[in-house]
C-alpha positions in Angstrom: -58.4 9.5 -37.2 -55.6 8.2 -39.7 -53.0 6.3 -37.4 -49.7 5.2 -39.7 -47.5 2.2 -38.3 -44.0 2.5 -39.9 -42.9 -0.9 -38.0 -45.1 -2.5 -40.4 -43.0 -5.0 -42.4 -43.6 -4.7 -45.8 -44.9 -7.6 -48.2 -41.7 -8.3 -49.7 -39.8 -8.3 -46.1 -42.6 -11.1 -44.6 -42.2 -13.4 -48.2 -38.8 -13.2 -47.5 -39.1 -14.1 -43.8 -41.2 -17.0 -44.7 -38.5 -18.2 -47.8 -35.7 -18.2 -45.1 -38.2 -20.2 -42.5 -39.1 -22.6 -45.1 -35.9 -23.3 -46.4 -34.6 -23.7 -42.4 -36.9 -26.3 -42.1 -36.3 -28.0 -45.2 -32.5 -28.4 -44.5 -33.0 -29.9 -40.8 -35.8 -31.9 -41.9 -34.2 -35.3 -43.6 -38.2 -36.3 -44.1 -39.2 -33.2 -45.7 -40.9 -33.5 -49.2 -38.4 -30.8 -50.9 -35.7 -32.7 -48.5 -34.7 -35.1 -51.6 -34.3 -32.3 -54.2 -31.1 -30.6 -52.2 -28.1 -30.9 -53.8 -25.3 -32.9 -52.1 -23.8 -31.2 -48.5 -20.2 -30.0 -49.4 -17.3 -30.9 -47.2 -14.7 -27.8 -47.0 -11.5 -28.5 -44.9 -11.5 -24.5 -44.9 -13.1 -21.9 -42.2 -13.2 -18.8 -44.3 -16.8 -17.5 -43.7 -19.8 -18.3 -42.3 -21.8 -19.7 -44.9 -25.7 -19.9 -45.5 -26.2 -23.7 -45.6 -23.5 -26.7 -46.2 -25.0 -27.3 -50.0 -23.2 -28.1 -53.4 -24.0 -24.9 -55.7 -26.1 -26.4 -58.4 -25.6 -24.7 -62.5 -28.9 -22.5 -63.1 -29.7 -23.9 -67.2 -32.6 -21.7 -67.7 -34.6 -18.3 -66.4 -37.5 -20.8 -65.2 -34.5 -22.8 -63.4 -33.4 -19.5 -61.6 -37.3 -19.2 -60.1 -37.2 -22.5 -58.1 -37.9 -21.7 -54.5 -34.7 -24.0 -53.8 -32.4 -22.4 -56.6 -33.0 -18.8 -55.2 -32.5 -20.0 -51.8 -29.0 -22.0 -52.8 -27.8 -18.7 -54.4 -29.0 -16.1 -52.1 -26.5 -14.2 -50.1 -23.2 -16.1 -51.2 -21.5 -13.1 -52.2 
């Protein structure tokens, strides 16, 4: 007997669960290892929207750049 779950998240949903736990951790954790390599916290005298994290939006120079782990994480949903 064939049983089908369709609550099953997929692979992409529980990579992307663990990127947003990861990088969670890493900004409340001042003695994390990828701690250092965050870009300076902004200071915005402006409540506009809720925003992601508090960090300066670093340039991405190259395709490799736009990979990093913390580069994705900086970028993703800011629109």
């Amino acid at each position: 007997m064939m049983m089908f779950y369709s609550d099953v998240p997929t692979i992409a949903e529980l990579v992307d669960r663990s990127d947003d736990e990861l990088f969670e951790k890493v900004l409340c954790n001042p003695h994390h290892v990828l701690y250092n390599f965050l870009p300076n916290e902004t200071v915005s005298f402006y409540e506009l929207r809720h925003r992601p994290h508090n960090r300066e939006s670093i340039n991405k120079t190259s395709r490799l750049a736009e990979a990093s782990f913390l580069v994705r994480m900086l970028y993703k949903d800011i629109y």
